[in-house]
C-alpha positions in Angstrom: -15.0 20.5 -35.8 -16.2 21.6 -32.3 -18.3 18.8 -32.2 -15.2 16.4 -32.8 -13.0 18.1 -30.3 -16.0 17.6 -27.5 -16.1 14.4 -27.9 -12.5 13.2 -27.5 -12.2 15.0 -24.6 -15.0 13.4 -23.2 -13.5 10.1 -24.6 -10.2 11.6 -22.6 -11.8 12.1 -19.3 -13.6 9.2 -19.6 -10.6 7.0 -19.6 -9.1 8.7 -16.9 -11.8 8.4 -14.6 -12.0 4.9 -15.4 -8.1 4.5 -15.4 -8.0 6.3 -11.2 -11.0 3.9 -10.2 -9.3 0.8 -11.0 -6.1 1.8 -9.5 -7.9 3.4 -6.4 -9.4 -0.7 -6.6 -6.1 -2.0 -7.0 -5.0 -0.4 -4.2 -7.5 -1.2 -2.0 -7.6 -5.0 -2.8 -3.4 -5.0 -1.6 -4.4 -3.3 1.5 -5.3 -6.0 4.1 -7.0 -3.7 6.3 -9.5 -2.4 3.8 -10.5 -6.2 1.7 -10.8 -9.6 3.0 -9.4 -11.9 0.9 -12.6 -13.8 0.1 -14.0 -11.1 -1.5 -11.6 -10.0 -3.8 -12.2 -11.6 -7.5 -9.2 -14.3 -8.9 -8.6 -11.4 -10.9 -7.5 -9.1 -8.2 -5.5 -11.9 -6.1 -3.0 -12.3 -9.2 -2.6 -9.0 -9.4 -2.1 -7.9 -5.6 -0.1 -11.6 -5.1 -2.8 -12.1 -2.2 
């Protein structure tokens, strides 16, 4: 059972690391003093309306 509960926290963590990078990105790419807009994927302009 320990075994189980070990892993879904690490599943947990996991996803909230990956969840804070992407909106640490996010934030980033709507910030016109830290991107250019030629570097930001199509992706990233649709979601920042850059």
């Amino acid at each position: 059972m320990s075994t189980v509960a070990i892993f879904v926290l690490g599943l947990f963590v996991s996803f909230l690391t990956l969840t804070a990078a992407w909106l640490v990105g996010i934030q980033e790419a709507s910030d016109p003093a830290l991107s250019r807009i030629e570097d930001l994927t199509e992706i990233e302009k649709k979601i920042v309306d850059r």
